[in-house]
N, C-alpha and C positions, 0 to 999 in steps of 0.2 A: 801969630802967623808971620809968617817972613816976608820980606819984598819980594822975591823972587816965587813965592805962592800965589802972593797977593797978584802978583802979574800975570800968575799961569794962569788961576782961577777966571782971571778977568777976562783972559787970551780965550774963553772955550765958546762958544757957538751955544744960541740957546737950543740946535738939534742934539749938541753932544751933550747936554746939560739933559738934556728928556731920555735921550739912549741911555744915561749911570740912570735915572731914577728907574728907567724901565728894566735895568737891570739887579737894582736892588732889589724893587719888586719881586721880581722873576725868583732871584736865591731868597728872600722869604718866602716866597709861593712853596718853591718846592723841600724846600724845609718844613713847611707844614704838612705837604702833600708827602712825604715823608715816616712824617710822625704820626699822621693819619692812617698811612698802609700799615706800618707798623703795626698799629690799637686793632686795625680791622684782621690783619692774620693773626695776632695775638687772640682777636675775640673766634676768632673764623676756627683756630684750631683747641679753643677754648671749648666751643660748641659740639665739640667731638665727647664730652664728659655725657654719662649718665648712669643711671643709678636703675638698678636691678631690685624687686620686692621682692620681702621675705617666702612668699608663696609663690615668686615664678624664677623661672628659666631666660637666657634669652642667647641668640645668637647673632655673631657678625656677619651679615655678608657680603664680600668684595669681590666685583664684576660675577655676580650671581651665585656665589661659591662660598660657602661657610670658612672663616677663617680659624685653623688652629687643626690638631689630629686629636682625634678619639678622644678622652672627657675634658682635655681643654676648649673644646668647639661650645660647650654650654657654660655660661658666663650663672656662677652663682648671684646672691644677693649679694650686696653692696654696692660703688663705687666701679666706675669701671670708665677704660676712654677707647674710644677708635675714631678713624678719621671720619670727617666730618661729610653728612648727609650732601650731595649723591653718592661720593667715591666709595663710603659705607653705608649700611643701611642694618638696624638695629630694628631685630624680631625680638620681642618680647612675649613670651610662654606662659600662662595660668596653667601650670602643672599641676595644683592642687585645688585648684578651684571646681567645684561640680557642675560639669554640665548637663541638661535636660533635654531629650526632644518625647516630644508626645506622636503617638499614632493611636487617628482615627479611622484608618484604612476599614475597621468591621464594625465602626460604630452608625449610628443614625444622623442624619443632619442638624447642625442645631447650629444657632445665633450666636454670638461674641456673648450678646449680654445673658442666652440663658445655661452659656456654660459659665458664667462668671457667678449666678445664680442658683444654678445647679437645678431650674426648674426643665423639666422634658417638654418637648411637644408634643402639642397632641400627635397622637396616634392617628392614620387614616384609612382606608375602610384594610386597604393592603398596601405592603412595601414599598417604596416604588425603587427601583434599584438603578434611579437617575442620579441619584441624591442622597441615598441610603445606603452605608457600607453594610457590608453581612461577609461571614465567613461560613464557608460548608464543612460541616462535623463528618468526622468517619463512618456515621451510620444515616448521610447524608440528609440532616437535620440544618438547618440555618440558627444559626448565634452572633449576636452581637458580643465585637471585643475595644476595650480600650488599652491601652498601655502606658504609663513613664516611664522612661531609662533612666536611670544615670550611671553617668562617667565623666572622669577624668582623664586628662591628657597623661598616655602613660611615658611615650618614647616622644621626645620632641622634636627630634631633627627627621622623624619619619612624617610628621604628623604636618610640619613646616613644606617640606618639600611636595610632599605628596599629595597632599588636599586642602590645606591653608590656606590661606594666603595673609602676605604682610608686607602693609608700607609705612615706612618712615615710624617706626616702635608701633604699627599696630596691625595687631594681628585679627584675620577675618576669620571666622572657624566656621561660618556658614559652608564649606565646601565639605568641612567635617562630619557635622550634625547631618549631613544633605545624605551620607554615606551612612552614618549611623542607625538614621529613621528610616532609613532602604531595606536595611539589613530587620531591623525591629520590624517591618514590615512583612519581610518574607518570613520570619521567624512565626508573627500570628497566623499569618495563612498556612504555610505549610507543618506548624505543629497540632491544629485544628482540624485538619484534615487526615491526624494519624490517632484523634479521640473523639469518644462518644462524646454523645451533648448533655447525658448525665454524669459523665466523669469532667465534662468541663465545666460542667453549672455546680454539683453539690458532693459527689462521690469522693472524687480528686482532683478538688481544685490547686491546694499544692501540687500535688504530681505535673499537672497541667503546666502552672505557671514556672517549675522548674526545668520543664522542657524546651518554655521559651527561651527561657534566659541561657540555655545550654546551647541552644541553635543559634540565638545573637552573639554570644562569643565564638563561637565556629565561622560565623560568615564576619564580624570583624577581624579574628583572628587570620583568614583562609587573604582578606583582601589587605591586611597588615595596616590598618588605621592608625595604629599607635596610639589605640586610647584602651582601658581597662572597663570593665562593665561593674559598677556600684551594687546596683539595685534595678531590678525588673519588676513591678506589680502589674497584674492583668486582673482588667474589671470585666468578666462576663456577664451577660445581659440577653434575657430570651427578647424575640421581637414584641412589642408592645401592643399587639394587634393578637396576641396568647398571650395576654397578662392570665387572663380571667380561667383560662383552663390548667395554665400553669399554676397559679395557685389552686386553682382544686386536685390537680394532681400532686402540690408539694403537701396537701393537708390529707390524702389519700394515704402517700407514703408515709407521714406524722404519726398518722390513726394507726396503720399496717404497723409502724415500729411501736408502738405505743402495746400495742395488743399483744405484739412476739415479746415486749419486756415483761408483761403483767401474767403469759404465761409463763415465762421460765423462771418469773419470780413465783407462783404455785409450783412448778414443778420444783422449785428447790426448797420448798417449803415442804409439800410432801414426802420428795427423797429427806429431805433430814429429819422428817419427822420418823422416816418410816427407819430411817438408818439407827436412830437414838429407842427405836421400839424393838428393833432386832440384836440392837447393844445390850439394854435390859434383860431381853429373853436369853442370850448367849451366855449371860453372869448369870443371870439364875440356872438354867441348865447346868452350866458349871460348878457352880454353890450345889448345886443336886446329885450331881455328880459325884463329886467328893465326899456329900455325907453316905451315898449309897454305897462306893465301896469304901466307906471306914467303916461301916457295919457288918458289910460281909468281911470284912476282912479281921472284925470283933467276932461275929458268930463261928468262924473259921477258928480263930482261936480256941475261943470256948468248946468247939466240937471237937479241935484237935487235941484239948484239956482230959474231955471227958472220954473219948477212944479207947484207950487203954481199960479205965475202969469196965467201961460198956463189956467189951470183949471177954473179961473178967468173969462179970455178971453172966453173961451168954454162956461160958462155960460151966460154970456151976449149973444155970438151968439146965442143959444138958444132960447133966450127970445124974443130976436127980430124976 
């Protein structure tokens, strides 16, 4: 260090000695403060990444509006970036995943644990229809019905906007299912209400249950859900309070078909016997037949042999 530093340095005042450190400070302060914004926008729009499953869908959307037009707006599987949550917001879709909803609407009351157990309640003296679903039959009979749907999400940007809902990659579909089971709904009562209660108990219980599932696709189809219908099974069930006459009338009709088989197994017993007895008789008739005119048609010979001679003979008697 020089004389002339050595003097400046010495020359400085200990406020302007604390003003340079305050000032070192400061330009490494904001050198870090810096390099810190830096990591944090680097991570900030790092967080915009994410990753799409093999079995779903998913969409961007920025200030409430799907970004991209017609099949770029659904983000397949893989890797994927958009800006980062609030300015975007990332719906993620289970397109093939199946969903369920059950309707009790005409079933009977029962408990968590004894539908989990599958045991009924007891029955009481009568219905009570505080508590008790029941469905009215066409020939205005009361039936218990159950149902499961399933479906999947078929159209996802209808099914997003329209009954969804979705924050921050997750999607709610309870507004979906809510619309679904509405529909499954309407579908048991009013397809119950256009059959008898023996075409829905034992006659036609397919026909039945395909009429349901034709109406549940009509009323999702009509309100545009954007989900696809899997599978419908419907469990009919008389009320439990006519267990007892319903089965003697299901063993009535048993005995009745049992009885219409056993006759028209005798009556096919008899027509084939009686067919194979008339078959016999018609070959012999015919064997009979045959030999009778080959004989006359032998005796015809022989008489048309002997003609001439005869006439013969008859003339000489004559003469004589």
């Amino acid at each position: 260090m020089s004389p002339d530093q050595n003097n400046e340095k010495s020359a400085l005042t200990p406020a302007d000695s604390g003003s340079q450190a305050l000032a070192d400070a400061l330009r490494s302060s904001f050198s870090i403060v810096k390099f810190v914004m830096v990591v944090l926008i680097a991570v900030f729009m790092f967080s915009g990444c994410f990753t799409v499953g093999p079995q779903e869908k998913a969409v961007i959307l920025r200030r409430g509006k799907i970004v991209g037009e017609g099949e770029k707006r659904l983000l397949s599987s893989g890797w994927h970036w958009g800006l980062p949550y609030p300015i975007d917001e990332v719906i993620k879709i289970p397109i093939t995943e199946i969903q369920q909803v059950k309707s009790t609407v005409g079933w009977f009351a029962m408990t968590a644990v004894q539908e989990a157990t599958g045991q009924e309640p007891m029955a009481g003296a009568s219905l009570n229809p505080a508590v008790d679903g029941y469905v009215i039959t066409a020939d205005a009979n009361i039936v218990h019905l159950s149902a499961i749907l399933s479906y999947r999400i078929e159209d996802p940007v209808q099914c997003v906007f329209s009954f969804a809902r979705g924050t921050n990659s997750t999607l709610d579909l309870s507004g979906v299912s809510y619309n679904v089971q509405n529909a499954l709904n309407n579908a048991l009562v009013q397809t119950a209400a256009r059959f008898n209660v023996d075409d829905i108990l034992t006659r036609d219980r397919l026909g039945f249950q395909d009429a349901v599932r034709k109406r549940v696709i009509k009323l999702v189809d009509d309100q545009k859900l954007g989900v696809v219908i899997e599978s419908c099974p419907v469990t009919p069930r008389v009320p439990r309070q006519t267990d007892d006459a319903f089965r003697k009338v299901t063993t009535a009709i048993q005995s009745r078909a049992t009885a219409i088989d056993n006759a028209r197994s005798y009556t096919n017993q008899i027509l084939s016997r009686a067919a194979a007895d008339a078959s016999a008789m018609t070959n012999i008739a015919v064997v009979e037949a045959a030999r009778t005119v080959a004989e006359a048609k032998a005796d015809a010979i022989q008489f048309a042999a002997l003609l001439p001679r005869w006439k013969q003979n008859r003339g000489r008697s004559a003469a004589n």
